[in-house]
C-alpha positions in Angstrom: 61.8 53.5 1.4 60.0 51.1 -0.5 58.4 52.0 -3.8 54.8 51.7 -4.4 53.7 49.4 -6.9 51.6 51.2 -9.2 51.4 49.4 -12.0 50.7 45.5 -10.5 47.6 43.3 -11.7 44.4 44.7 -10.9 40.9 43.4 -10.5 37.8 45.0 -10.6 35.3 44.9 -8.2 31.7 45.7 -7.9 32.4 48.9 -6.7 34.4 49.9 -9.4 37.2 50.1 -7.3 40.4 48.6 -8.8 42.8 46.3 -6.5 46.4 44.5 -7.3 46.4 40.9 -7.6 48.8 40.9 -5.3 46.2 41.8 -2.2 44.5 38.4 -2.5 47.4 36.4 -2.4 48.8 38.3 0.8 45.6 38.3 2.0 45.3 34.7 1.6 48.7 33.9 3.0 47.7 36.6 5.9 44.2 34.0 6.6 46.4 31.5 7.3 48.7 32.8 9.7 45.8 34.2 11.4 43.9 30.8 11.5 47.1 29.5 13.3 47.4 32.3 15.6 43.4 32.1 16.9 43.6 28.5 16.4 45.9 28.6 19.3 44.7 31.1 21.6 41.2 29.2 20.9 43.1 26.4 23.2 46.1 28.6 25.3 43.7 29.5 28.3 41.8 26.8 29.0 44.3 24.4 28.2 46.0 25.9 31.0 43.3 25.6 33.5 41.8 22.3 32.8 44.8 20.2 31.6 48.0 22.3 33.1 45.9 22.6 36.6 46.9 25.9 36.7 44.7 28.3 38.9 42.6 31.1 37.1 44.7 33.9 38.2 48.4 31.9 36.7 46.3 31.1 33.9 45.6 34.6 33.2 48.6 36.3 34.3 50.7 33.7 31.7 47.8 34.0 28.4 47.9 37.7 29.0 51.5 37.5 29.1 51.5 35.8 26.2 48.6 38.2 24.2 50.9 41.5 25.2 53.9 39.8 24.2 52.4 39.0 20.6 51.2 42.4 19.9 54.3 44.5 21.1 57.2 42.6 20.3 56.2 44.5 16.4 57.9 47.6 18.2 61.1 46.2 18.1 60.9 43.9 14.6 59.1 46.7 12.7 62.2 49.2 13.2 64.7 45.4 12.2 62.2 45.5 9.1 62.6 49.0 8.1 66.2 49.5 8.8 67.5 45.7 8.0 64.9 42.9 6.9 62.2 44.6 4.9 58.8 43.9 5.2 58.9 40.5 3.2 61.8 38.7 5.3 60.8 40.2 8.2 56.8 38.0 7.2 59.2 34.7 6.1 61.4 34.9 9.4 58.8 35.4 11.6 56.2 32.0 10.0 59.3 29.9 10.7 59.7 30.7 14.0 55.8 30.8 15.0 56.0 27.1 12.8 58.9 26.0 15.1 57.3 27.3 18.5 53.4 25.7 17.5 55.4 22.4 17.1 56.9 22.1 20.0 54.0 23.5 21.9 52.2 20.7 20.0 54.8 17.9 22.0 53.0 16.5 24.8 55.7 17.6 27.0 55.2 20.4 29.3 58.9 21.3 29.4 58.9 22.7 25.5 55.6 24.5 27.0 57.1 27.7 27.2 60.1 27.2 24.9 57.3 27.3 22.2 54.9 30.2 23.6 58.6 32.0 23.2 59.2 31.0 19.3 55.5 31.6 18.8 55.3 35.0 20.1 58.8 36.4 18.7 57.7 35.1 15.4 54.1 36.6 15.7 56.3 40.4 16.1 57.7 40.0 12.8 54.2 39.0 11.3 52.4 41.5 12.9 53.4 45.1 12.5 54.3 44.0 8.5 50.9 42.9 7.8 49.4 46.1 8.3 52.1 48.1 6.8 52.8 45.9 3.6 48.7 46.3 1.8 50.0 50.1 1.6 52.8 49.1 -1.1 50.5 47.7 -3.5 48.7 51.0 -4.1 49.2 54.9 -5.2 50.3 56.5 -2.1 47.5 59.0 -3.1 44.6 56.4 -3.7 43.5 56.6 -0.2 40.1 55.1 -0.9 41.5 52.1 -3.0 43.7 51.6 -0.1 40.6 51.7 2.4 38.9 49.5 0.5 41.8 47.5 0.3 42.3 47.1 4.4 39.0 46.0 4.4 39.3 43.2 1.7 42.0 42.3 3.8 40.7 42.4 7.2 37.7 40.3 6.0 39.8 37.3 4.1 41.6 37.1 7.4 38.6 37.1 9.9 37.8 33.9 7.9 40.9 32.1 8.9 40.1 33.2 12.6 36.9 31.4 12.5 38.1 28.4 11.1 41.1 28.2 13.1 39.1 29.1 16.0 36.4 26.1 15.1 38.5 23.5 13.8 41.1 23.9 16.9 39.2 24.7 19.2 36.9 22.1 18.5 39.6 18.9 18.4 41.5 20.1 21.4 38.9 19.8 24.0 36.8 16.9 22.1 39.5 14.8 20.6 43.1 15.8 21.7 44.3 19.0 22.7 48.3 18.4 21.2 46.2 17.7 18.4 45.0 21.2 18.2 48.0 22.8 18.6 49.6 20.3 15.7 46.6 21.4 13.3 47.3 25.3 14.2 51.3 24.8 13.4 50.2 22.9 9.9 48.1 26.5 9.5 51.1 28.6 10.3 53.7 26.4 7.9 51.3 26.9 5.3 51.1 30.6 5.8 55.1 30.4 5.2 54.4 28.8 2.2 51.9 32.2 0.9 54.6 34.0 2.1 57.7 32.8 0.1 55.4 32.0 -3.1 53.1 34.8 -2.9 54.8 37.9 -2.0 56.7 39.3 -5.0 60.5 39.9 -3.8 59.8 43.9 -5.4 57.8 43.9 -2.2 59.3 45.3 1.0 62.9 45.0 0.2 65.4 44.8 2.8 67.1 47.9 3.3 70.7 48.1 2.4 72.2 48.0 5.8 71.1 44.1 5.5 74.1 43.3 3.6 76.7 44.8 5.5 79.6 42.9 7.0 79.7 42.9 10.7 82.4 39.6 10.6 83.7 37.7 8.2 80.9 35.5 6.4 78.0 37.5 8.7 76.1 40.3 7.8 73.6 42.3 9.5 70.9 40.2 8.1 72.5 37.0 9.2 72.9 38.7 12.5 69.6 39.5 13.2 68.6 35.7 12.7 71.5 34.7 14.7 70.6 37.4 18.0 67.0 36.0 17.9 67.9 33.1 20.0 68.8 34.0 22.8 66.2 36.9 22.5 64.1 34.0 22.2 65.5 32.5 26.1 64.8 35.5 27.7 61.1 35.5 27.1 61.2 32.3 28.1 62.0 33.7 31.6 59.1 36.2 31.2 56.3 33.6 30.5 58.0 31.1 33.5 57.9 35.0 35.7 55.0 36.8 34.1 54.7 39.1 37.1 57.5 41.0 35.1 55.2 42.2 32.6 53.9 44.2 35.4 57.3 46.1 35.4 57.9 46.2 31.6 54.8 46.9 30.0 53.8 49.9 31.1 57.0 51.9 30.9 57.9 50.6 27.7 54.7 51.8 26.2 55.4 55.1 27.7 58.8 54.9 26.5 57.4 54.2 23.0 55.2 56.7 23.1 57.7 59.4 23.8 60.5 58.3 21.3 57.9 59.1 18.6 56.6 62.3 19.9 60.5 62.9 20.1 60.7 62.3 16.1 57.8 63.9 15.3 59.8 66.8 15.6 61.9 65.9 12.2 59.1 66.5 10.1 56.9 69.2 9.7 54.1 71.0 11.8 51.3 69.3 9.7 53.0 65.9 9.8 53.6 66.0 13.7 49.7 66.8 14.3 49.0 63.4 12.7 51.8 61.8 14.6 50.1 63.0 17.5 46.3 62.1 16.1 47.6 58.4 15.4 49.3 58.2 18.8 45.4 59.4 20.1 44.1 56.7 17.9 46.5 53.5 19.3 44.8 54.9 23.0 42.0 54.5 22.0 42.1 50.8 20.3 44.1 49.8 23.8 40.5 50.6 25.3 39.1 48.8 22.7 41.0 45.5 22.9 40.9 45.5 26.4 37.3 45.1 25.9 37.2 43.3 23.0 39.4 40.6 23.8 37.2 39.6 27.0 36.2 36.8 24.4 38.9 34.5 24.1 39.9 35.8 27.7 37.7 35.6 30.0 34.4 34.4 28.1 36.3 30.5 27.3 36.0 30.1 30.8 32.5 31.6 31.2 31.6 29.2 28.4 32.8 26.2 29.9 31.1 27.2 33.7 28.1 28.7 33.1 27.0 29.0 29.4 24.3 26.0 28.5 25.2 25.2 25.4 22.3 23.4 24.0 20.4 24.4 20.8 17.2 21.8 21.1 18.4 18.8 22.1 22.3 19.4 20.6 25.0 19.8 22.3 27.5 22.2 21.2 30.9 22.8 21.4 31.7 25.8 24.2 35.6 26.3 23.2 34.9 26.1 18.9 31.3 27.9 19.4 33.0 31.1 21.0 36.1 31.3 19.5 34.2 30.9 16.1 32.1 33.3 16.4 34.8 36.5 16.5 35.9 35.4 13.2 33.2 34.2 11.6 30.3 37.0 11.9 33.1 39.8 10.9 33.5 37.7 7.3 29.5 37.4 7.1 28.7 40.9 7.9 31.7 43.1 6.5 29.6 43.3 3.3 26.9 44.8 5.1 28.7 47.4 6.6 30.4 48.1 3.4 27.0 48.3 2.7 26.2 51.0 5.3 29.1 52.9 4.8 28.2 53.8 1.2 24.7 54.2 1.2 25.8 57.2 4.3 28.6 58.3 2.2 27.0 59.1 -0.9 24.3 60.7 1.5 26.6 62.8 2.9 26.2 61.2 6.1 29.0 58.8 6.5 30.6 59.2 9.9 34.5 59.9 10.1 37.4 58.2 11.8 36.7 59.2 14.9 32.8 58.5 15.2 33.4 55.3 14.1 35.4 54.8 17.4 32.7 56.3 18.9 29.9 54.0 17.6 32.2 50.8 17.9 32.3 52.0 22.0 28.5 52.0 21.8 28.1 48.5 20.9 30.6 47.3 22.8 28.4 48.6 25.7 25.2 47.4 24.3 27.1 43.9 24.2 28.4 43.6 28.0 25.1 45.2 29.2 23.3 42.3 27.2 25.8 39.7 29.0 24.9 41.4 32.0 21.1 41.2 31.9 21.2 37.3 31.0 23.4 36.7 34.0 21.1 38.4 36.1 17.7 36.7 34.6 19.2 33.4 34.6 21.0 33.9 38.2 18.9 31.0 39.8 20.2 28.3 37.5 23.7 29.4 37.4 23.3 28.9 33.0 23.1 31.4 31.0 21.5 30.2 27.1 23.1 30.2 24.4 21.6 32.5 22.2 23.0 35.4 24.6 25.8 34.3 23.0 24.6 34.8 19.5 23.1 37.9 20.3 25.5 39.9 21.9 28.2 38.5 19.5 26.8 40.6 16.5 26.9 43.8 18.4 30.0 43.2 19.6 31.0 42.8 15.9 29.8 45.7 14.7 31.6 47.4 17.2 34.7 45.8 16.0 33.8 46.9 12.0 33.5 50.1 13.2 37.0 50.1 14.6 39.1 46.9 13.4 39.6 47.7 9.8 39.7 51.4 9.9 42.4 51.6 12.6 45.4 50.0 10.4 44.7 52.2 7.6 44.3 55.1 9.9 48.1 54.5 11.0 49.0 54.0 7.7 47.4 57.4 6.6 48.6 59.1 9.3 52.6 58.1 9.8 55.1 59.7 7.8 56.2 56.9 4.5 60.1 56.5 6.5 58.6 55.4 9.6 55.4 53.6 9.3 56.8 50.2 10.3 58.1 52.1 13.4 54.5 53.4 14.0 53.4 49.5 13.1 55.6 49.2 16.1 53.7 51.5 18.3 50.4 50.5 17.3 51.7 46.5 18.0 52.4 48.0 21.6 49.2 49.7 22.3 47.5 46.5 21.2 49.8 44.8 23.5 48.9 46.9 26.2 44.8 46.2 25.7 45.8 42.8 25.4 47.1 42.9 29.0 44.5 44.9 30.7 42.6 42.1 28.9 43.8 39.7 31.1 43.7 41.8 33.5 40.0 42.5 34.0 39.1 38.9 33.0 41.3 38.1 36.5 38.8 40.0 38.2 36.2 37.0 37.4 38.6 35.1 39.0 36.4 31.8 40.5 38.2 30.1 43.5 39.2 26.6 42.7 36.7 25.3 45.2 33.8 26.6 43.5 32.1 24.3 40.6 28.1 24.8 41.6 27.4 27.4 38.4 25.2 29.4 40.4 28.0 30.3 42.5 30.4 31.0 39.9 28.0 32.9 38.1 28.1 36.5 40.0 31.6 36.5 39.5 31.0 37.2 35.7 27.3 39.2 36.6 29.8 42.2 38.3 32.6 42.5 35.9 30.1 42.4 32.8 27.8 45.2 34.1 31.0 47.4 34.8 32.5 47.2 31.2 28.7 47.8 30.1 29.0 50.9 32.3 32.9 51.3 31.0 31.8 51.6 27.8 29.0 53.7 27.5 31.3 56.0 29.4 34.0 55.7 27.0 31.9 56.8 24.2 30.9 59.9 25.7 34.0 60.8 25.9 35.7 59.9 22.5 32.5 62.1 21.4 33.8 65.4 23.2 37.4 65.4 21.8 35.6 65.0 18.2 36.5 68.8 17.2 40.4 68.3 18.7 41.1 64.8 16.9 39.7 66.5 13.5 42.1 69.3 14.0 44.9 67.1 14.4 44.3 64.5 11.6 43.5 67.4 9.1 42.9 65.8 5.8 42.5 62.2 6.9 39.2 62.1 8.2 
C-alpha cells in the first residue's frame, strides 16, 4: 500500500486549509490531459457525421462505444496499478499511448481511424481511475476535509483544461481543419506526459513489488504488462469496427464488477462492507447522472449544428467550440461560488450531505432539460432555438454537476478500504462507462433521418427526448430523497 505523504510542501489558502505542493502540479499535469481528452470528443461525433458520412445511429453507437470504453477500461488498469504499476507508471504509460492514438487519429487517413480511438481509449484507463485515487496520497488519511477541499482544487484546475480543449479544438476542427484539431488535442496529451514524468514525485504511487519479478529471462511483470497491451490494444480495434458488441459486454461486465466487490467486501469487516455497499450505491447513482449529463457532447453537438441559431447580435458563433466550452468553462467560474455556498450552510449547520447533494444535482439537471424543452416548444415554428437557451440552461446544468462531480471521487475514496481503492477506481471507471453508454444511447433516440435538413422538422426529434429526461429527472430526485435514511446508515461516518 502506498504511504501517505504527510510531510510534503504545503500552501495555505484562504480558508486556512493547508494543501501539498504537490496537488497543483498533478493538477496541472491532470488539466492537460483532460484538455486533450474533451478536446477530442469536442470533434469525435460530429466529425463522424459530417466528414466520415456516417449515419446518426453508427455515429452514436461508435462515440458511445468509444465514451464507455474510456471510462471502464480503469477496471482492469486500476487492479495492473495496484498489484504491478503503481499509480505513477500506470499515469506515464497510459499519456503515451493516448499521445500515440491522438496522432494517428490526427493522420488524414481513415484506416488509423480506429487504430487510434484503440491507443486513445486504453491509454485513457490507465489515466483515469489513478487520477482520482492518487490526490488521496498527498494528504493524512484522517484529514478528510483537507482532502475534500483538495478534490475540489483539483476538479476545478481540470474543468479549465476541458474548456479550453473544448474551445480551442473544437473551434479549428470545424472552421479550419478538423486533423488539425485532433493534432492540437495530441500536442495537449504529450504535454500532460510531460507533468506526469516531471511533476509526480517517484515516492508517489509506487509500483508494487510484484513489478519486478521475472516471468522470462530479461522480462518482468512490468515489462509484460507493456508488452500484452498490444494486442489488448487490436482487439478493441474490433469493438469500435463492431460496436454492437458493447451491447453484449457492457452490461454483464458491470454486473460482474459489481459482484466481485460485494464478494470482497466480505474480507473486511461489518462497518467496512456497509461502505463498500454505500459506494457501490453511489457509482448507480453517478451512471444516472452521466447518462444525463453527458447529453452535451452527445447529443447536444448535433442539436447545435441543426437547430441552435447561434447568433449573439449580428455575430456568428462557433456551435461545436461554444458547447463544448461551456461544460468546462462555467464549472472553473462558478466552483468558488459553490465553495462559497457550501460554507456559509456548513457553519450554519445547514450544509447538505453526500447524498442530498445527489439529490439537488438531479434537481437541476431536470430544471435544465425542462428549460431545453420549453425553448424547443416556443421556438417550434422556426425550427431555431436561440442561443441564450444555451447559456441558461448550461449554468443549471452546472450546478447540478458541482453538486455531484467533485464530491463523488472523494466519496469513493472515503468510502473503499486503503488496499483496494484503485480496484474501486475500477468500479467507479465502469459505472461511468456504463452512463457513458446509455448516453449514447438516449441521444440515438434523437436520431434525425438522413433525409431530413429543414430545422423545423428535425426539431421535435430533440422537443420529445428533452421533455422525458426533464420528467426523468425530477423523478430521479424523488427517489434518491427516499433512500436518504438507508444510504446514511450505510456510509456511517462519511456523510
Amino acid at each position: 500500500m502506498d504511504t501517505p505523504a504527510v510531510d510534503t510542501p504545503t500552501i495555505d489558502l484562504p480558508g486556512k486549509i493547508k494543501h501539498p505542493k504537490d496537488l497543483y502540479w498533478f493538477s496541472h499535469a491532470i488539466s492537460w490531459h483532460m484538455f486533450s481528452y474533451y478536446g477530442t470528443t469536442s470533434l469525435l461525433l460530429a466529425y463522424m457525421v459530417t466528414q466520415l458520412h456516417f449515419a446518426d445511429n453508427k455515429g452514436y453507437a461508435i462515440f458511445g462505444t468509444f465514451s464507455a470504453l474510456a471510462f471502464g477500461m480503469p477496471l482492469f488498469c486500476g487492479v495492473i496499478a495496484d498489484k504491478v504499476l503503481g499509480k505513477r507508471k500506470s499515469l506515464i504509460f497510459g499519456s503515451v499511448l493516448q499521445t500515440i492514438g491522438l496522432i494517428c487519429v490526427a493522420v488524414p487517413y481513415q484506416f488509423t481511424f480506429f487504430t487510434g480511438l484503440s491507443f486513445f481509449v486504453a491509454g485513457n484507463g490507465f489515466i483515469a481511475g489513478m487520477f482520482k485515487a492518487l490526490p488521496g496520497d498527498f494528504y493524512h488519511p484522517e484529514d478528510l476535509e483537507s482532502k475534500d477541499a483538495g478534490y475540489t482544487i483539483m476538479y476545478g484546475l481540470f474543468n479549465i483544461g476541458v474548456a479550453l480543449g473544448a474551445m480551442i479544438c473544437g473551434y479549428v476542427g470545424p472552421e479550419i481543419n478538423w486533423h488539425a484539431g485532433f493534432a492540437i488535442a495530441a500536442a495537449g496529451s504529450f504535454i500532460s506526459y510531460l507533468g506526469m514524468v516531471f511533476g509526480v514525485k517517484k515516492s508517489h504511487g509506487i509500483p508494487a513489488a510484484l513489478a519486478a519479478k521475472k516471468i522470462l529471462p530479461g522480462i518482468n511483470m512490468e515489462m509484460l504488462v507493456y508488452l500484452l497491451s498490444l494486442p489488448c490494444i487490436a482487439i478493441i480495434t474490433l469493438v469500435f469496427l463492431y460496436p454492437g458488441i458493447m451491447d453484449m459486454v457492457l452490461f454483464p461486465l458491470a454486473g460482474i464488477s459489481f459482484i466481485y466487490v460485494i464478494y470482497i467486501s466480505f474480507k473486511y469487516t461489518k462497518a467496512e462492507r456497509f461502505k463498500i455497499f454505500a459506494a457501490l450505491i453511489a457509482f448507480t447513482l453517478y451512471a444516472l447522472f452521466l447518462a444525463l449529463y453527458e447529453q452535451s457532447g452527445g447529443s447536444f453537438n448535433l442539436f447545435v449544428i441543426r437547430n441552435m441559431d447561434m447568433h449573439v447580435g449580428s455575430v456568428l458563433l462557433p456551435g461545436l467550440a461554444i458547447n463544448n466550452f461551456l461544460t468546462g468553462f462555467l464549472p472553473a467560474i462558478m466552483m468558488p461560488l459553490m465553495l462559497w455556498i457550501w460554507r456559509v450552510l456548513n457553519k450554519a449547520g445547514f450544509e447538505p450531505g453526500t447524498v442530498m447533494k445527489f439529490v439537488i444535482g438531479f434537481l437541476f439537471m431536470g430544471a435544465f432539460f425542462g428549460s431545453f424543452w420549453w425553448g424547443c416548444v416556443l421556438y417550434k415554428d422556426t425550427g431555431l432555438v436561440p442561443v441564450y437557451f444555451l447559456f441558461g440552461g448550461y449554468v443549471l446544468m452546472e450546478f447540478s454537476e458541482l453538486c455531484i462531480g467533485p464530491i463523488i471521487y472523494s466519496v469513493s475514496y472515503k468510502l473503499s478500504p486503503a488496499n483496494i481503492v484503485g480496484t474501486m477506481m475500477g468500479v467507479l471507471g465502469v459505472a461511468a462507462a456504463l452512463g457513458e453508454y446509455l448516453a449514447a444511447k438516449i441521444g440515438s433516440l434523437a436520431t434525425v433521418p438522413e433525409n431530413i435538413h429543414d430545422p423545423v422538422k428535425s426539431l421535435p426529434y430533440y422537443t420529445k427526448i428533452y421533455g422525458g429526461l426533464a420528467l426523468f429527472s425530477l423523478g430521479a430526485a424523488v427517489l434518491f430523497a427516499l433512500l436518504l435514511p438507508l444510504l446514511k446508515k450505510l456510509m456511517q461516518d462519511v456523510i
